[in-house]
N, C-alpha and C positions, 0 to 999 in steps of 0.2 A: 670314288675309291673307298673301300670299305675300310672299316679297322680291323685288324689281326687278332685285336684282343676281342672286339664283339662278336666277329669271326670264331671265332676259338668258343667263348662262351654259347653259343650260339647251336654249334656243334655237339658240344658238353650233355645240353641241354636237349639236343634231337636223341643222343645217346641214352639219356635216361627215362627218355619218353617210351621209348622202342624198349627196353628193358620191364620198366611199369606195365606198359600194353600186352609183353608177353607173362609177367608174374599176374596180371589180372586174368587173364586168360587160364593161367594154372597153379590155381589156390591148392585143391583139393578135395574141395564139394564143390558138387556142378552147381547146384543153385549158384558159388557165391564166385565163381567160374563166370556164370552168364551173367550176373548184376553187374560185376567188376568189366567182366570183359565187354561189355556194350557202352557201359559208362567211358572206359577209357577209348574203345572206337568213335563215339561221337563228342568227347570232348577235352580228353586228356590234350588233343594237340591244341587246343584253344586257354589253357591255361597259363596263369603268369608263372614264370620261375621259381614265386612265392607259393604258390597254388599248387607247383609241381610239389612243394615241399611237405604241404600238407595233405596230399593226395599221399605222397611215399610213408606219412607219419601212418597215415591207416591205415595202408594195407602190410604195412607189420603184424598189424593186430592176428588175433589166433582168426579162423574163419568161424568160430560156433561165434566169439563173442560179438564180433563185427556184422551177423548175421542177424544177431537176437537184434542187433540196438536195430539197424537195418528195417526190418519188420516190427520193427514197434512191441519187440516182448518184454522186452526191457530197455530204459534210458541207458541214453549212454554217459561216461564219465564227463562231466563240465567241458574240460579239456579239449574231448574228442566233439563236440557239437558245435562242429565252426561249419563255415557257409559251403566247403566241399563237401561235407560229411549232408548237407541240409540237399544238396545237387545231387548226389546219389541218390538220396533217398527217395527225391521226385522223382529223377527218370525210373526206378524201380517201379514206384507205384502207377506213372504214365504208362509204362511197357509193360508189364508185370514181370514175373521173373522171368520167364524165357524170353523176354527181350521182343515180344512178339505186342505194338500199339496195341491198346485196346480202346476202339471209339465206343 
């Protein structure tokens, strides 16, 4: 038998997922449209609830400034270079920006 509370939680947390998946999807510039939205189809649903939180702190952010640290034009704030921010950044440079592997 399940709990109602982890139940609940649980749910909470599918709701915010499906929300994130759609706000990466539609930033405002494509480029940051396709980093976001490939990042969150392949891995937003495998994040802890601590992870979902730090995924939602970023994509706050404006999309020029999230884009420069992104592509390396400039550092990003201390703050902002935690291990989600370091997982985007990979799969960017694995996929490149159209989301499209390059071997």
């Amino acid at each position: 038998m399940t709990d109602p509370v982890d139940e609940a939680r649980e749910q909470a947390l599918e709701v915010r997922r499906k929300r994130l998946r759609f706000r990466s999807w539609h930033r405002g510039i494509k480029e940051m449209d396709l980093i976001l939205g490939h990042f969150a189809d392949r891995i937003l649903w495998h994040l802890t609830p601590d992870e979902v939180d730090e995924y939602e702190s970023l994509i706050e952010l404006e999309d020029t400034v999230l884009y420069n640290w992104i592509t390396g034009r400039e550092n990003p704030l201390p703050g902002y270079d935690t291990p989600i921010f370091r997982r985007i950044c990979e799969l960017k440079h694995m996929e490149g920006t159209a989301g499209r592997h390059v071997d």
